[in-house]
N, C-alpha and C positions, 0 to 999 in steps of 0.2 A: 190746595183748592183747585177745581177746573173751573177753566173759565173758557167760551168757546167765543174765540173772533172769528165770524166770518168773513169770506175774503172779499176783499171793496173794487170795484169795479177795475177793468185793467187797464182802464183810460187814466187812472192814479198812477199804478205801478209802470207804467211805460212813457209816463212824460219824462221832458226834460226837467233839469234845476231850474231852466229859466222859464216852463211851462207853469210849473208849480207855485214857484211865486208868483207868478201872473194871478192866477187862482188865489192862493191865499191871502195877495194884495185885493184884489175886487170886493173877496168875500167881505173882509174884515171891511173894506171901506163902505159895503154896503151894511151890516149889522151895525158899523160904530160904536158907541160905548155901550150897548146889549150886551157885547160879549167881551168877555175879559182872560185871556191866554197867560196860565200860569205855568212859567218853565223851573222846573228842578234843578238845581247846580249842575247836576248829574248828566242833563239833556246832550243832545248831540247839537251842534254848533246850527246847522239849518232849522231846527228847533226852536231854541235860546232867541235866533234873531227876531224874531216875533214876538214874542213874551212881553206881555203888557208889565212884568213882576218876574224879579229872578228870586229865588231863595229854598230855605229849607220846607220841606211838609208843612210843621204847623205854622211856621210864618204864612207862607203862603194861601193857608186856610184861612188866617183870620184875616190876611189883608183884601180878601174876595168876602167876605161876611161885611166888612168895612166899607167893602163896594156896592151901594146897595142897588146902583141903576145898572150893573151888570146882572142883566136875565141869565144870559150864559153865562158857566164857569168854565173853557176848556184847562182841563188840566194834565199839563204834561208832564205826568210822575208816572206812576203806577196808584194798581188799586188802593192801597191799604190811602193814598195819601187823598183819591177822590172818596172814600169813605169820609176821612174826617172832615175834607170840605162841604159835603152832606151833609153832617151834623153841626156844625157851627155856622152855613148859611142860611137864611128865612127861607120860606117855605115857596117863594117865591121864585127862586133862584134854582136851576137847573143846574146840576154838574154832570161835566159829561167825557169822558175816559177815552180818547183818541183809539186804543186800543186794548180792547179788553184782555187781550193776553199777557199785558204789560202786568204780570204781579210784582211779588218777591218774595226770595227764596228764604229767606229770614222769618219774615212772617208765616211764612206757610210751616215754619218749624212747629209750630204753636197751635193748635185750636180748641176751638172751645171745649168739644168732648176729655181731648187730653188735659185739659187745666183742670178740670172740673173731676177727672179722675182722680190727678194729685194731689187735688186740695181734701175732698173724702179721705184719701191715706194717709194724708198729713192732720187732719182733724181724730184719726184712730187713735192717732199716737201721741200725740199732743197740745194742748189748748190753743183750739183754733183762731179764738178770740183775739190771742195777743200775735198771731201772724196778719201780717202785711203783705197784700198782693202788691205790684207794681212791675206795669208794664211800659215796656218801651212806643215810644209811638209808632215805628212799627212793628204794629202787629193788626189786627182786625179793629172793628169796629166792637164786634162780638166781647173780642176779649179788653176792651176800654170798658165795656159795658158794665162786665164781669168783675172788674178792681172795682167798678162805680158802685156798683153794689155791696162790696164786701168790705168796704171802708178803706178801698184803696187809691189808687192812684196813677197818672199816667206820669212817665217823665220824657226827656230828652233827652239828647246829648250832650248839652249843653247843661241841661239843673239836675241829672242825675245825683251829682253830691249833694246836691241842697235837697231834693227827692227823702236820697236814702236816709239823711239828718232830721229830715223830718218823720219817717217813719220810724225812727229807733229811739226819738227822745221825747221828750212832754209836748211838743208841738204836734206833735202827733194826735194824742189822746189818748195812748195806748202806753203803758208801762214801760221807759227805759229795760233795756236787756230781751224785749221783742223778739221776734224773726222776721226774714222777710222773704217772700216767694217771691223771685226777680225772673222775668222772660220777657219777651224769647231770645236775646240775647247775653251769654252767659261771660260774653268779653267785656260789654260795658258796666257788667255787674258788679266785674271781678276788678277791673280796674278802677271803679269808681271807691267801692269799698276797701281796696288800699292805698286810695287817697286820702282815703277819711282815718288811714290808721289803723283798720283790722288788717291782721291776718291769714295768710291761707288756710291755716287751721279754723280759722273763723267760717270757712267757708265748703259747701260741697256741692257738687252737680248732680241735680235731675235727670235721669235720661227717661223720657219719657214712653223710649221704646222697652224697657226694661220692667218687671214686676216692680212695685212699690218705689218707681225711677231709681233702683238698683244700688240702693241704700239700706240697711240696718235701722230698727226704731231707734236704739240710741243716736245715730248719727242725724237721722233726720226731727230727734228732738232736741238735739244738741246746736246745732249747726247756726250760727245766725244768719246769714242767707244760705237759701236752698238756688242756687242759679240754675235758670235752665239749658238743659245742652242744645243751644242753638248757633249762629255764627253767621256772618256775612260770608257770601261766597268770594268778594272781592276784596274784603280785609285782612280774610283770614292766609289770602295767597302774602302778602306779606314776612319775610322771616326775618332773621335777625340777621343771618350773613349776606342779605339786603344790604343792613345799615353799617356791617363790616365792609363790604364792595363798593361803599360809598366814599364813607371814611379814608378808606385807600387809596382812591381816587383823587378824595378833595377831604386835605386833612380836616380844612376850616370850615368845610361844608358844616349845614346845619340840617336837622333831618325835623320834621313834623309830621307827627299822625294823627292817624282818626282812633278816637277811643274805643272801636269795636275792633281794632287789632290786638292781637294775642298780647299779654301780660310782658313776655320776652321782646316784643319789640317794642311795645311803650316803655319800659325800665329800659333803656337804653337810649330812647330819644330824646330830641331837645329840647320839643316841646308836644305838650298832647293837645286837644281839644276838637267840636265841631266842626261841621264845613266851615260856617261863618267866623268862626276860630281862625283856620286855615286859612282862609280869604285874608281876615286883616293881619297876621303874621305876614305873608307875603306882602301884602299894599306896606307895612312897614320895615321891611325891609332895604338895609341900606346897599346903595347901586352898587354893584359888584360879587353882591354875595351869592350862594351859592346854595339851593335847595333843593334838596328831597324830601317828597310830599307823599306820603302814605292814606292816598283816598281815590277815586273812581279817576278813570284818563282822560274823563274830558272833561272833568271840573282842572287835573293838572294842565291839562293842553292849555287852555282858557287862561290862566293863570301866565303860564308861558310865554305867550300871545302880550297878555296886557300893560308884561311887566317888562320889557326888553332893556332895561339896565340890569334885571338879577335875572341870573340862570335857575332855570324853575326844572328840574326833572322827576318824572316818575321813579318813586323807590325801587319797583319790581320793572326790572330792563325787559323782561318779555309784556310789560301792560295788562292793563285787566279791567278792562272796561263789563261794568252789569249789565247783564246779558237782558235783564229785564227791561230797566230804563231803557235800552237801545231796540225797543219795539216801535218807541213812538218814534215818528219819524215824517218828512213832509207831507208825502203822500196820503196818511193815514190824519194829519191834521188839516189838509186842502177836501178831503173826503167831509170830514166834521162838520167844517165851516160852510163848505157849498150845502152841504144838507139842510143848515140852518137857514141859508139862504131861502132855498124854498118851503120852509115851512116845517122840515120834519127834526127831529130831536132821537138822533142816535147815539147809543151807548152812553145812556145816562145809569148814574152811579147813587143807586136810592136804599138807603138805609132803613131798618123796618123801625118805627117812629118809636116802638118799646126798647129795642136797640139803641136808639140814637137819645133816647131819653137817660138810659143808662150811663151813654160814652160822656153826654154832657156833663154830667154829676161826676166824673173823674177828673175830666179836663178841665174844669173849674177851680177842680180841688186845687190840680196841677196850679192854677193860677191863683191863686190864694196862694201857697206854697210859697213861688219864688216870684 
């Protein structure tokens, strides 16, 4: 998806750190509780210190719907997560995207054209009825819409297994022995679904650059999830002889990842789950011990930082910080905030209301679900 941020004044880009929060101290003290600053785990640290709310996307979404005297939503994620805050706040509530260039590369695996091709090929071959879309929450608004409509559903990182349990069994609605169309993440498809017990065979990937996602009708009527080939750019740098250079280092080390890492290096780790997974692993963690953290560098930085009795280290020794999350940045939220000061309401993130009608009939579903 393009998305064009123009460039903000260069009186932003050329202050100081100590210019900037001057500025984004006044702003905020003059908006007050109008405006509510939502920082991503993910954020960079001048960021984060701001944040009325730290957490994940849809946390963060609903804890600004929950806010109801915040006019303003800034939010410091990327797109796909000021979309959902769009649709689960009142109509009242502006949100508004620090920088519009901030996507992700994950998301933009996925769009509606493409999903909507697979699922016609997949309907050719086989009873479309009894497949199950289910997408991850990143991805569009578009494509939340798209599961909402077709009796699907959104999941997370977090209820992906209670998600994909629910689409395969009578809670569902849909007949035990189903399928399920999983995107745009095809790691936490795969890993989630042999948690639950299937196997590989159980499973095959879409490539949606591919004729018919480059599959045979038998295999794509056979198949119980159809995953799609998509991937995080920063989980997927993760490998396994990561968590062997670990291991050799610090026998007792313990290693934890993020579930949109490859299948080889979750079957190896100590433990898998969410950021917020990850967060309280580490908070319970006993003094002395020793981790490798398989998720973005500056949720491990942070980590590091908060926890100085346990040694907190990045899995991958060269870092990999998402190159998209790391758009937002002071400058580009001191720009926001002063805007707002006088009056004007820049880079707001408005979801087209048939759209957003859609996304909420998923995300509901989502909560009913788990």
């Amino acid at each position: 998806m393009i998305r064009l941020q123009t460039p903000i004044p260069e009186r932003y880009t050329s202050a100081s750190t100590e210019e900037l929060s001057g500025m984004i101290a006044s702003a905020r003290a003059f908006l007050g509780p109008r405006a509510m600053i939502l920082g991503h785990h993910y954020q960079r640290d001048e960021v984060m210190a701001w944040a009325d709310a730290r957490g994940d996307s849809f946390g963060l979404s609903r804890q600004a719907a929950a806010c109801e005297e915040a006019e303003y939503v800034v939010f410091c994620g990327v797109h796909f997560m000021a979309e959902s805050a769009d649709v689960l706040t009142s109509p009242r509530q502006q949100v508004i995207l620090p920088d519009l260039n901030a996507g992700c590369s994950m998301a933009d695996m996925a769009d509606l054209d493409q999903v909507e091709e697979a699922w016609e090929h997949i309907a050719s071959v086989t009873d479309i009825s009894r497949v199950v879309p289910v997408t991850y929450m990143n991805s569009s608004a578009a494509l939340k819409a798209f599961v909402g409509r077709h009796g699907g559903t959104v999941c997370t990182s977090s209820n992906a297994r209670a998600v994909l349990e629910w689409a395969l069994g009578p809670g569902g609605g849909i007949p035990a022995g189903s399928q399920v169309l999983f995107f745009p993440d095809q790691h936490l498809g795969r890993n989630s679904a042999l948690a639950l017990g299937y196997s590989p065979g159980d499973m095959a990937v879409w490539n949606p650059n591919h004729e018919r996602g480059g599959l045979d009708d038998r295999t794509i009527k056979e198949a119980t999830f159809l995953l799609w080939k998509g991937h995080c750019s920063v989980h997927q740098r993760f490998r396994p002889e990561h968590v062997a250079d670990f291991r050799c280092r610090h026998p007792s080390g313990l290693v934890v990842a993020h579930p949109e890492c490859s299948q080889e290096v979750v079957s190896i780790s100590d433990a898998v789950g969410s950021t917020d997974f990850i967060i309280r692993y580490v908070d319970s963690a006993e003094p002395g011990s020793v981790i490798a953290v398989g998720t973005e560098i500056h949720l491990v930085n942070r980590l590091a930082a908060e926890h100085p009795a346990v040694t907190v280290e990045s899995l991958d020794p060269l870092v990999c910080p998402c190159s998209t999350m790391f758009r937002i940045d002071a400058p580009h939220l001191a720009w926001v905030l002063e805007n707002l000061v006088e009056g004007r309401v820049v880079n707001q993130i408005i979801v087209d209301p048939e759209v957003a009608a859609g996304a909420r009939i998923a995300l509901t579903r989502m909560l009913s679900i788990t």
